[in-house]
C-alpha positions in Angstrom: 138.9 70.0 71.8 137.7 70.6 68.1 135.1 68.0 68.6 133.8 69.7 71.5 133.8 73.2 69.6 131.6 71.5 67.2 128.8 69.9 69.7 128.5 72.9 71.2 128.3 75.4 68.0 125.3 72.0 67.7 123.5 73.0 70.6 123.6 76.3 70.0 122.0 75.9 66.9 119.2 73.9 68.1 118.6 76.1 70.8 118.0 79.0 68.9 115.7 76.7 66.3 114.0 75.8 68.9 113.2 79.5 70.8 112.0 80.2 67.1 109.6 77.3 67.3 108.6 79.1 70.7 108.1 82.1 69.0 105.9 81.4 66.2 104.0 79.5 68.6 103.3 82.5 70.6 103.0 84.7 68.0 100.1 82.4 67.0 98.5 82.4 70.6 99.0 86.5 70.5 97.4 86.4 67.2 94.1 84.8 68.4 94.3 86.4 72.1 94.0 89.9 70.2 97.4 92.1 68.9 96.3 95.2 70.4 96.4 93.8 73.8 99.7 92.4 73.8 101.1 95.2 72.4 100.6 96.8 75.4 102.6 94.4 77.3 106.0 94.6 75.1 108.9 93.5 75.8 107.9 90.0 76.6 110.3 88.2 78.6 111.0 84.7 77.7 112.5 82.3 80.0 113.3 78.6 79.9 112.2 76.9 83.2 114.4 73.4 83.8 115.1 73.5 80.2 111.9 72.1 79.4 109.4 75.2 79.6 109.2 78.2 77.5 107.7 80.7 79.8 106.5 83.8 78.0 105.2 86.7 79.9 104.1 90.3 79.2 105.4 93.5 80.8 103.5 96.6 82.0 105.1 100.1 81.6 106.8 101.8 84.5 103.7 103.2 86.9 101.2 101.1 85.2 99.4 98.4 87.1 97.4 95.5 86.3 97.8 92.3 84.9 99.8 91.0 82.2 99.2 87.6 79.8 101.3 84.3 80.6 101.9 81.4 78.5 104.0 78.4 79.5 105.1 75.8 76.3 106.8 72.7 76.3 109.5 72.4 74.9 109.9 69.4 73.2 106.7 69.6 71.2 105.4 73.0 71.8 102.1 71.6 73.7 100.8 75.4 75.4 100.7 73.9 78.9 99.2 77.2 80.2 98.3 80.3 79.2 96.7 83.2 81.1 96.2 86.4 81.4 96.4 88.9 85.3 93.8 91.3 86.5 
């Protein structure tokens, strides 16, 4: 049981190291896309898809329409598979 307390507490950790690698990775992307857009589209929702995609999207406000920007990374090496942005 201890053992299994351990891999997991593992896991966790490399989990989290690696939705920090996700992060600066999209705060590089955000960087070059242009801050004062994305701004506009906090919070960003971050999902893992099949635990193998980051999937990173923007929000609009409550009432606002439009689109919003999208960026899909792997996991595993942090290759930007897609990124976009709505009209």
């Amino acid at each position: 049981m201890k053992q299994n307390n351990i891999k997991l507490k593992i896991y966790k950790t490399i989990f989290y190291m690696l939705l920090i690698v996700a992060i600066v990775v999209i705060g590089m992307i955000i960087y070059k896309y242009g801050s004062n857009q994305i701004k506009n589209e906090y919070p960003l929702k971050i999902t893992l898809i099949n635990n193998r995609f980051w999937v990173i999207e923007g929000s609009l406000s409550k009432g606002e329409t439009g689109g919003t920007a999208i960026i899909v990374i792997k996991k595993d090496d942090g290759q930007v598979q897609y990124i976009n942005h709505g009209k």
